[in-house]
N, C-alpha and C positions, 0 to 999 in steps of 0.2 A: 698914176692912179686915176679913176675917173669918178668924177664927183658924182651925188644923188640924192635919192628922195628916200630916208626910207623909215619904216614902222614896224610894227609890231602888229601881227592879227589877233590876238588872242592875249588884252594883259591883263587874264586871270590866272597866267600860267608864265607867263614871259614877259621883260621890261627891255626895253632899252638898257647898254648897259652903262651905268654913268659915265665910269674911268676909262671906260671906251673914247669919250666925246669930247675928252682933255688933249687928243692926239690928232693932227690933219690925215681929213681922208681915212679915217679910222671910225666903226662902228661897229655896236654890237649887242649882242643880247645874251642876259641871264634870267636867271628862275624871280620866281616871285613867293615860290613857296616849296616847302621839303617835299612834296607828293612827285610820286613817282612820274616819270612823262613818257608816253609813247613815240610822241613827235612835238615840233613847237611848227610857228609858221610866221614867216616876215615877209613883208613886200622891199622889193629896192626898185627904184627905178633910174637907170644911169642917164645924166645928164650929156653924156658926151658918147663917142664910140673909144673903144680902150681896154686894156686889160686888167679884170680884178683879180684877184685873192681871196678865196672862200677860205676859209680855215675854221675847222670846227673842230673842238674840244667836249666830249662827252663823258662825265666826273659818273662814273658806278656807287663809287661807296666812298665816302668824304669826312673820314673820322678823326686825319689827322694825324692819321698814324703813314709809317712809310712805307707800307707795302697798299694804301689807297690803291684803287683801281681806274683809271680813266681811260680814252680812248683819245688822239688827234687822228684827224686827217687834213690833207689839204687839195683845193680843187683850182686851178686854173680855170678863169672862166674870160671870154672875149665877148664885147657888147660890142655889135657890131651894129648895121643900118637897124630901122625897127621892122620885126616881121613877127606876124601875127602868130602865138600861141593857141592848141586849142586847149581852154581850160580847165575840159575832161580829159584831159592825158597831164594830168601834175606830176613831174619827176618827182623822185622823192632819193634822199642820199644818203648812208649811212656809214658809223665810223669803221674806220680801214686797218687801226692798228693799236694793239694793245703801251698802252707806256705803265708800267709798276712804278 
């Protein structure tokens, strides 16, 4: 896994997530409040060149009950040499698959 730097842009809507930061090379982010979200947004910045694991879990309806609705996906990503992003073109990625 490759180590790094990373935050939160926005924590009026997104934290760090604690029980993420109990684990190596594990981090991650949850809500901060019930309101609905369109998008969240974090920075990482990899310390090394390597391969991560993007995994994103998107909770619809969280009642408790067993038929909840959520969404995972998962992204291979490679950090490779640094090369310059242009800031007006932000990918953006949504979830892939229904889990009941």
């Amino acid at each position: 896994s490759v180590e790094g730097s990373f935050s939160v842009s926005d924590p009026t809507n997104v934290q760090e997530c604690p029980p993420c930061s109990l684990f190596d090379g594990v981090d991650g982010v949850c809500h901060t409040n019930p309101n609905i979200k369109n998008e969240i947004s974090f920075d990482f910045t990899p310390e090394a060149i390597g391969d991560l694991l993007l995994e994103v879990t998107v909770v619809v309806d969280n009642t408790g009950a067993r038929s909840d609705d959520w969404y995972y996906s998962k992204y291979s990503i490679s950090a490779t040499a640094e090369n310059k992003v242009d800031e007006t073109d932000t990918p953006t990625i949504g979830p892939t698959s229904l889990q009941p």
